[in-house]
DOKE-418516 format. One line per field, with one value per residue (C-alpha): x, y, z. Coordinates in Angstrom, 2 decimals. Each point is the difference from the previous one (the first is absolute). Layout:
# DOKE-418516
px: X / ...
py: Y / ...
pz: Z / ...
//
This chain:
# DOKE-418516
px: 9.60 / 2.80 / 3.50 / 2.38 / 3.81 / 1.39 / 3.64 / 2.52 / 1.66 / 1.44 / -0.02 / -1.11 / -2.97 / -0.09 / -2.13 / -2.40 / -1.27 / 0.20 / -2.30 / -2.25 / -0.52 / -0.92 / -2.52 / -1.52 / -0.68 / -1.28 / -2.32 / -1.35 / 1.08 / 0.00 / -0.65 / 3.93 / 3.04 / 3.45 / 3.63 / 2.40 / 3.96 / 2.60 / 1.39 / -1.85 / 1.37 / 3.49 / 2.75 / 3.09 / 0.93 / -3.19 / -1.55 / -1.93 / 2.80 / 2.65 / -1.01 / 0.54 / -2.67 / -2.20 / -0.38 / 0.14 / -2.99 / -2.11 / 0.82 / -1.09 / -3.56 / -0.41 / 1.03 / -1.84 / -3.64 / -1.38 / -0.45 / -2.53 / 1.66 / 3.46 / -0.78 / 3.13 / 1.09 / 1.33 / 1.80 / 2.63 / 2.79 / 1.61 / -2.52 / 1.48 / 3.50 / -1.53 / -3.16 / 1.78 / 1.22 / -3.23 / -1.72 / 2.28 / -0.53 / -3.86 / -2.07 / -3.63 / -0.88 / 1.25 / -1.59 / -3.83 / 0.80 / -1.44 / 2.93 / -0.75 / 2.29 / 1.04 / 2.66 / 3.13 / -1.76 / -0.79 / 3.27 / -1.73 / -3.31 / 1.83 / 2.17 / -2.62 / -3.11 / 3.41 / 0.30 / -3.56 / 0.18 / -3.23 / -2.15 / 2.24 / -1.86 / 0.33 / -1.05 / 0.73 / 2.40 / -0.37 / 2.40 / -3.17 / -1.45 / 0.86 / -1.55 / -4.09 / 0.61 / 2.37 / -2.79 / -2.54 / 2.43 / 0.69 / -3.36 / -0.36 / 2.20 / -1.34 / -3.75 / 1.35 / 1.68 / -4.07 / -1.46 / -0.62 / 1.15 / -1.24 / 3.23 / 1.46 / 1.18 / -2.66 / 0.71 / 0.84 / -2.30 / 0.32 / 1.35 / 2.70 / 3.41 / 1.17 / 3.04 / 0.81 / 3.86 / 1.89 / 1.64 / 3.52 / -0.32 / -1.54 / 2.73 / 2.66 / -1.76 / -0.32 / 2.47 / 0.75 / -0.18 / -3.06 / -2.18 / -3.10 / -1.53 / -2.04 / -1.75 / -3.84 / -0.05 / -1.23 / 3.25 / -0.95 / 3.45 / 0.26 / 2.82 / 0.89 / 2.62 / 1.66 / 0.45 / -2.01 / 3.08 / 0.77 / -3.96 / 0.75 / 3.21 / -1.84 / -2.20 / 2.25 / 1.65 / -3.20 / -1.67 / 2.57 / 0.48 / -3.38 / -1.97 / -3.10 / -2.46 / -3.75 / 0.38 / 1.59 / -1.66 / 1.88 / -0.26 / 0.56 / 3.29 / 0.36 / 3.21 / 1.42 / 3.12 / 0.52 / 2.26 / 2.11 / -1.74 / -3.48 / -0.28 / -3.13 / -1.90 / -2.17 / 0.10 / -2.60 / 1.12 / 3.12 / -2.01 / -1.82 / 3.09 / 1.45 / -2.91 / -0.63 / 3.67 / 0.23 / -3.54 / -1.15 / -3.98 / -0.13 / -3.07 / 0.03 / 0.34 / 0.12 / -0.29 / 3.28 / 2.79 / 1.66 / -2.88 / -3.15 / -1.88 / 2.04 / -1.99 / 0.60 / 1.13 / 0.55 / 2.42 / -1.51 / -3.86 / -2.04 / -0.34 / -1.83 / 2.34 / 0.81 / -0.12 / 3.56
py: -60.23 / 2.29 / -1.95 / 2.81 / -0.43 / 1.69 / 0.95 / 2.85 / 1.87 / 2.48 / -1.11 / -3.60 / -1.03 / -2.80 / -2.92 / 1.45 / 2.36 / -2.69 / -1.99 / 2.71 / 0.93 / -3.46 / -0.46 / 3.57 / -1.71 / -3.56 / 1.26 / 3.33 / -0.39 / -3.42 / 1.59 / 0.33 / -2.12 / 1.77 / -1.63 / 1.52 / -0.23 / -1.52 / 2.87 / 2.80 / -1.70 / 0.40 / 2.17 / 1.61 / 3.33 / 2.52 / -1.89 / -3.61 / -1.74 / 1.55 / 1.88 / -3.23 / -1.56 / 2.25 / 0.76 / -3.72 / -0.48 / 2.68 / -1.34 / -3.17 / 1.18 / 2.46 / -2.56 / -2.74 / -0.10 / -2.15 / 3.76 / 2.37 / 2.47 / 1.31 / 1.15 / 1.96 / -1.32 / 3.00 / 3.69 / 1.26 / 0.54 / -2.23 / -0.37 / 2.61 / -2.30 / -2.47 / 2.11 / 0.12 / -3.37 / -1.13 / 1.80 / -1.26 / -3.77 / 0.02 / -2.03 / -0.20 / -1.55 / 2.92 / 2.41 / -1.73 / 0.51 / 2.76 / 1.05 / 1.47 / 1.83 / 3.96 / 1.42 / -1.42 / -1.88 / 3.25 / -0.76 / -2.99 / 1.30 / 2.68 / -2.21 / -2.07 / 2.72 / 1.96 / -3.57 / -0.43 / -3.50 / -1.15 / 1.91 / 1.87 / 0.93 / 2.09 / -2.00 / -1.99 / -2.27 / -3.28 / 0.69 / 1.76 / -3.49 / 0.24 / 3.15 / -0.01 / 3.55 / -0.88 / -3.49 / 3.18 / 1.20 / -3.68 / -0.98 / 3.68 / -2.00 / -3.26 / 0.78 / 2.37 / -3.44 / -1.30 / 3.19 / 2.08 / 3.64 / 1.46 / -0.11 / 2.44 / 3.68 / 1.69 / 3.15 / -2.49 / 0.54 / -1.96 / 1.90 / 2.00 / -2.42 / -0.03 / -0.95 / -0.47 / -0.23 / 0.93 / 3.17 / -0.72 / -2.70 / 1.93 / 2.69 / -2.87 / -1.59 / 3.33 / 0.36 / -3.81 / -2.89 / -1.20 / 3.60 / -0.35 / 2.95 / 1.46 / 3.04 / 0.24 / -2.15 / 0.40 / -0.28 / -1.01 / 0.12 / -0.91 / -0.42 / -1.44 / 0.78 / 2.95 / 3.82 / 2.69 / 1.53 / -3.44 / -0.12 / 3.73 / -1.03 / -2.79 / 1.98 / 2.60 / -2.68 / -1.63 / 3.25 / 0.92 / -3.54 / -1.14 / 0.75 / 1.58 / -1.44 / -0.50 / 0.98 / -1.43 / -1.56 / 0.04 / -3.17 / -0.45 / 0.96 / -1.31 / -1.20 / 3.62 / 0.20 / 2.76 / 3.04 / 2.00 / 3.07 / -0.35 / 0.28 / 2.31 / -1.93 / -2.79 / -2.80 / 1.41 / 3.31 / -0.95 / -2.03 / 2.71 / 2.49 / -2.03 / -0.52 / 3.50 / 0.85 / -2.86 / 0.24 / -3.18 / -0.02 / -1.55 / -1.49 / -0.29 / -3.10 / -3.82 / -3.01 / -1.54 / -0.75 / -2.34 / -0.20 / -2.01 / 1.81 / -0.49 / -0.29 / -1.60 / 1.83 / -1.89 / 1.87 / 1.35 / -0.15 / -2.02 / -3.45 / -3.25 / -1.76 / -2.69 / 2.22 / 0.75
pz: 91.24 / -0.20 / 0.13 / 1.81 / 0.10 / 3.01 / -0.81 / 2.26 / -2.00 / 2.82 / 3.50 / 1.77 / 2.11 / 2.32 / 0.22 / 2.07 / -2.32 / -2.79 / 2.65 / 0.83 / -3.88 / -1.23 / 3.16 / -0.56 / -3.39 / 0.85 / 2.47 / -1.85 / -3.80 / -1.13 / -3.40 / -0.56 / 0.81 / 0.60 / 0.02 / 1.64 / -1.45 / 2.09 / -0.77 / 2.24 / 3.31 / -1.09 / 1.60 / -1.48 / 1.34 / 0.34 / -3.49 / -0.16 / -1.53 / -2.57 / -3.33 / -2.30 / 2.82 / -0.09 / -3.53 / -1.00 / 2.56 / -1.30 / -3.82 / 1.27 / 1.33 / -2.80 / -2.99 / 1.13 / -1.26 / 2.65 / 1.82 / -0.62 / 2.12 / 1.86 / 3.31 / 1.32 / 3.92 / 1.84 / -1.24 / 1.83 / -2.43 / -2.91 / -2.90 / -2.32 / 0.27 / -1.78 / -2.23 / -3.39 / -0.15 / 0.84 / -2.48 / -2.69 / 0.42 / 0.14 / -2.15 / -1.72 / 3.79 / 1.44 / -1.97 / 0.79 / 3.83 / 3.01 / 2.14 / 2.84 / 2.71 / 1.40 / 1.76 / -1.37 / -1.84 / -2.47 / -1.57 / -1.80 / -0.49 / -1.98 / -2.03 / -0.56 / -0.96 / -2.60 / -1.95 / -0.10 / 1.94 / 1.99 / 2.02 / 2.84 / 3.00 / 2.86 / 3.06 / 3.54 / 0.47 / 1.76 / 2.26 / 1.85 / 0.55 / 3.72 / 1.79 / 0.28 / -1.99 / -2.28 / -0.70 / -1.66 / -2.02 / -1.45 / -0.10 / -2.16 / -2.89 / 0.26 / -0.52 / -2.77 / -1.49 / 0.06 / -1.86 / 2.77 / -0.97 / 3.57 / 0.89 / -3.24 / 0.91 / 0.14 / -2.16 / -2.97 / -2.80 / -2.55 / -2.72 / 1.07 / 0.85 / 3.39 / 1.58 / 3.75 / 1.49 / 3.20 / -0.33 / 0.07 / -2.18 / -2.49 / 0.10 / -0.04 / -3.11 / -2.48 / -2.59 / 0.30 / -2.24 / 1.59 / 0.17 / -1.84 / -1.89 / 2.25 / -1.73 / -0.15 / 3.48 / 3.60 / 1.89 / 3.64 / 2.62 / 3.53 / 2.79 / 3.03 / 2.55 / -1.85 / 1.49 / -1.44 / -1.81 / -1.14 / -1.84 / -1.09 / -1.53 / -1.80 / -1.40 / -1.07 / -1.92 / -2.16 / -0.36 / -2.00 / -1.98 / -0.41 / -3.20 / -0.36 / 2.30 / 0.09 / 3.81 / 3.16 / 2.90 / 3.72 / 1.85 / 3.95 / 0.88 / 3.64 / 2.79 / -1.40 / 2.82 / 2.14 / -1.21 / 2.47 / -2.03 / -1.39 / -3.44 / 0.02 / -2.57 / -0.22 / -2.72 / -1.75 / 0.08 / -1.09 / -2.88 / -1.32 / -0.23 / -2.30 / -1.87 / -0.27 / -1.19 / -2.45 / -1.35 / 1.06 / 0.85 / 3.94 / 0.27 / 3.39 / 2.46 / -1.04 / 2.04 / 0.00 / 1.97 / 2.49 / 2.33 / 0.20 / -2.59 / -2.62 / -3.22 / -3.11 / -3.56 / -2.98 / -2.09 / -3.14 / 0.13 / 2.50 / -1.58 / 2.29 / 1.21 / -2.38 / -3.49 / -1.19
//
């Protein structure tokens, strides 16, 4: 049995998808038990509860070793607030733990995978719980939490380390505190809900701040707004003339991103879930 912790270090979820989570579970996975924190159905402002809330609630799940695992509740915006602090008051608990999350969320996996705590891993959120797509992409995480790697990225090999993060979040994270060293790895980036010059403008930024690279993979980049002038270039265009400026292999497309087919990436190299 896997014992997952389900903590929101950004943005809340109702009760609902708390509900729809732990049924998706009982009636499909009865393999693994999850407890959701108080916490994630808190409200203050845009974030579930204040920074001293949230970060106490995630020490709380992390430090505790009744929990094989931290499952991250929802992205949105607020994790980084509270990443170093975090980091700083995790113990030998902590350190034997899977924590899994995206989006926002990256700000953690980052801090974590830089201080070499636990096994950070790009994947769903249980905020998904509630649509009959958003159920695959859950049910993609919780049969990896039983051994089944089917649901892995599918360009990960095994012996090359791989990293997966939003876009912006990676650009907001480099030349931080909480920036891991990234050279020698497969750097896989996705985005949601950002203009074309907004993505070029991202990339512009890490492709000059990033070290040297194994390669970089281009994830879905989807809900791109509408420009009064098109930009003229597609995401992946846009991804591979950056590439090609900076020196940066692209190895083409990767199977990420805030839709349905989000796959999973463990940071570093492809462990079962579990190892540490």
């Amino acid at each position: 049995m896997t014992r997952i912790a389900i903590c929101a270090p950004a943005t809340a979820i109702t009760r609902d998808h708390a509900a729809a989570l732990e049924q998706l579970i009982a009636e499909e996975f009865p393999e693994h038990s999850v407890q959701f924190h108080e916490q994630c159905f808190a409200a203050h402002g845009h974030f579930a509860g204040p920074d001293l809330m949230r970060l106490e609630a995630l020490l709380e799940c992390a430090n505790d070793p009744a929990f094989d695992a931290v499952w991250f509740a929802k992205g949105g915006y607020g994790s980084n607030r509270i990443a170093e602090a975090a980091i700083a008051q995790m113990n030998e608990a902590a350190r034997a733990k899977t924590y899994v999350g995206f989006s926002d969320c990256g700000y953690l996996l980052a801090a974590l995978y830089r201080a070499g705590i636990g096994q950070p891993v790009h994947g769903s959120m249980p905020v998904s719980a509630r649509s009959e797509t958003g159920r695959e992409a859950v049910r993609r995480v919780l049969r990896w939490f039983s051994g089944d790697a089917s649901g892995l990225e599918p360009s990960l090999d095994g012996q090359t380390p791989a990293v997966a993060f939003n876009l912006i979040t990676l650009a907001m994270i480099t030349n931080t505190p909480i920036m891991p060293d990234l050279k020698g790895h497969v750097v896989m980036v996705e985005e949601v809900s950002e203009h074309l010059y907004s993505v070029d403008r991202l990339f512009f930024h890490i492709a000059n701040v990033l070290p040297r690279l194994a390669g970089l993979r281009l994830g879905t980049v989807n809900f791109v707004p509408e420009n009064e002038r098109e930009f003229g270039q597609e995401a992946e265009d846009i991804a591979k003339f950056w590439c090609a400026r900076a020196g940066i292999p692209y190895l083409g497309r990767a199977q990420i991103g805030h839709d349905p087919e989000n796959r999973i990436v463990p940071f570093g190299l492809a462990r079962p879930a579990g190892q540490v």
